[in-house]
C-alpha positions as CSV (number, residue, x, y, z in Angstrom):
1,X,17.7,-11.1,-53.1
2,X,15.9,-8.0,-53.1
3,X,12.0,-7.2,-52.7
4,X,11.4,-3.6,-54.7
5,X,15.0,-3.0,-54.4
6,X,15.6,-3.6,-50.3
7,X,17.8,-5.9,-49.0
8,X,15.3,-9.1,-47.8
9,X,17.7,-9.8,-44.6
10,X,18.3,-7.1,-42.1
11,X,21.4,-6.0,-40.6
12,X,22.1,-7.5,-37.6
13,X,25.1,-7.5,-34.9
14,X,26.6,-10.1,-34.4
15,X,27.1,-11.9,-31.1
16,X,30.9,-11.3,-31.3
17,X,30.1,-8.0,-31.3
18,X,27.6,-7.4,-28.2
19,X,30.0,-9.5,-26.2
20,X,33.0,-7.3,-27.3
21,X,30.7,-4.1,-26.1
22,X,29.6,-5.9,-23.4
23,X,33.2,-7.1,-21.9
24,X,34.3,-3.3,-22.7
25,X,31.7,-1.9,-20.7
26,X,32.6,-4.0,-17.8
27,X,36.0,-2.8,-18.7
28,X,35.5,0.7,-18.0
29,X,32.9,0.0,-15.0
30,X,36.1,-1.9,-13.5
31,X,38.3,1.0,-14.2
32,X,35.8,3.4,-12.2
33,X,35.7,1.8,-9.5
34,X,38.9,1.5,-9.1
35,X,40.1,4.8,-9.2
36,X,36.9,5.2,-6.6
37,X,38.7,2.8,-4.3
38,X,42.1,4.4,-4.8
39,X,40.7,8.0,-3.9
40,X,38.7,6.0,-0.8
41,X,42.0,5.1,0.2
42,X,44.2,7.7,0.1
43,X,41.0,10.1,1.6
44,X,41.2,7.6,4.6
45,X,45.1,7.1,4.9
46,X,44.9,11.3,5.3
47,X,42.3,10.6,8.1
48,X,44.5,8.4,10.3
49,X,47.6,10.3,9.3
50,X,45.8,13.5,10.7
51,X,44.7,12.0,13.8
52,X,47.3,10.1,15.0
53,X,50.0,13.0,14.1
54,X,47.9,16.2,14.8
55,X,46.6,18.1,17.9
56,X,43.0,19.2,18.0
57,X,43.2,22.9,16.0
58,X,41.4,26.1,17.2
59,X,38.6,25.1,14.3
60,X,37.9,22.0,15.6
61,X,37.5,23.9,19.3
62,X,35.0,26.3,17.5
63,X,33.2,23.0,16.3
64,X,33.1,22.1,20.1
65,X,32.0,25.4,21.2
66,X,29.1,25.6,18.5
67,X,28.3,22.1,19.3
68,X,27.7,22.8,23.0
69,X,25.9,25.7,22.1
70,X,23.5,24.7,19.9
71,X,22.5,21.4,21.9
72,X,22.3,23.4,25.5
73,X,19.7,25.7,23.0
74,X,17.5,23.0,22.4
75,X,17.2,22.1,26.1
76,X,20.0,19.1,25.9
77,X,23.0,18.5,28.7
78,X,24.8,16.9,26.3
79,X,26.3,17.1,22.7
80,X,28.4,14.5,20.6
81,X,31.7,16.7,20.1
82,X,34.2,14.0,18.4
83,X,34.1,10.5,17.1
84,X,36.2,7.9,15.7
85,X,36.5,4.5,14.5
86,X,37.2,2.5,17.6
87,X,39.9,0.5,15.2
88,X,42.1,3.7,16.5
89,X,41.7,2.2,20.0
90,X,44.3,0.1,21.7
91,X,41.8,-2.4,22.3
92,X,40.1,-1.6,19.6
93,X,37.2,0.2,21.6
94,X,36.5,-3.0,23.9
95,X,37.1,-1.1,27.1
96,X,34.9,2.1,25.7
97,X,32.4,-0.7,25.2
98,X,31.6,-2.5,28.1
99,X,32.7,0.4,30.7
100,X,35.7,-0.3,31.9
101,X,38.1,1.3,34.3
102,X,40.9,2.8,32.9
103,X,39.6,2.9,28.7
104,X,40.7,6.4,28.8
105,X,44.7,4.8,28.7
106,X,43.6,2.7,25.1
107,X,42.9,6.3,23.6
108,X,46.1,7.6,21.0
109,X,46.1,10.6,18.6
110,X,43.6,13.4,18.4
111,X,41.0,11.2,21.0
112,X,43.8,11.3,23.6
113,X,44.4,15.4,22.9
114,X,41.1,16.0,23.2
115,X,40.9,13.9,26.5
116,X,43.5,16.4,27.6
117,X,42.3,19.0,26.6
118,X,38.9,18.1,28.4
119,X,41.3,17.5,31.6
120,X,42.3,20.7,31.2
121,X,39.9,22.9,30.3
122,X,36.1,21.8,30.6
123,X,36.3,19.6,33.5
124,X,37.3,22.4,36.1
125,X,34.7,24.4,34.5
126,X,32.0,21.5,35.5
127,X,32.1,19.6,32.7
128,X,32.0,15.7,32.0
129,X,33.0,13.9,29.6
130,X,31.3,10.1,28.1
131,X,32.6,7.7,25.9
132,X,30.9,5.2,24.2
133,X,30.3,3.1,20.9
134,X,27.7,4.8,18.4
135,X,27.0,2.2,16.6
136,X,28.1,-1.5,15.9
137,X,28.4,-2.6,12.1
138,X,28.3,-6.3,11.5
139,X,27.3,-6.7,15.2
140,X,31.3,-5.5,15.6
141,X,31.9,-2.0,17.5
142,X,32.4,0.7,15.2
143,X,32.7,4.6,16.2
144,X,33.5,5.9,19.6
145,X,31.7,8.9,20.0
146,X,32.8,11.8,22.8
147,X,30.2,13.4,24.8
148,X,30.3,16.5,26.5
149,X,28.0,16.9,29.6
150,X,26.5,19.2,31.5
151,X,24.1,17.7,33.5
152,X,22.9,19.4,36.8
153,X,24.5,17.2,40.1
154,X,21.8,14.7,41.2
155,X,21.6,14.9,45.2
């Protein structure tokens, strides 16, 4: 029936229909992340490939040096020069963590070269060298940060 020639019932979608858009737009959300993960993934498979197979690189020494500089600038004797997930640990960071004698053997990869490198270079120059966990995800340790150190000798 019509009222001045309009139609008396409007068009409406029908439920079918808003759960078909509905289900695609999940769809396509599900897609996206996806693809998010995958990149995620491969992005952190290059990580650990890089620093279990590489050496530390003359940029990541100019990191170091700017690093150093720019903290002994603002007054520090200190400067947080590397870090990694403690996963990359043998002991998954537990002898970084509470201290212990001898965490410098559960290092592998770059964290080991750079503990070399530290051994070789900055320590006969004065230099010391901290490790410790930066922060603790889930209550679980999580990065190991390197510290370089300057600080004057206490007598």
């Amino acid at each position: 029936m019509t009222l001045n020639g309009t139609p008396t019932s409007q068009s409406v979608t029908s439920t079918e229909d808003l759960r078909k858009h509905a289900l695609e737009l999940q769809l396509l959300e599900m897609e996206r992340n996806e693809k998010i993960r995958a990149r995620e993934a491969k992005k952190h498979a290059e990580f650990v490939e890089d620093f279990l197979r590489k050496q530390i690189g003359e940029t990541e020494r100019a990191v170091i040096k700017r690093l150093v500089t720019k903290a002994a600038a603002d007054g520090k004797y200190e400067a947080l020069i590397y870090s990694f997930p403690s996963t990359f640990c043998t002991d998954s960071g537990r002898a970084i963590n509470n201290n212990l004698p001898g965490w410098q053997k559960t290092l592998q990869g770059k964290a080991k070269a750079l503990l070399e490198l530290f051994e070789e270079v900055a320590k006969p120059q004065g230099y010391g060298l901290k490790a410790m966990i930066i922060n603790f995800p889930d209550g679980m340790p999580g990065d190991v940060g390197f510290f370089l150190t300057w600080e004057p000798p206490v007598n």
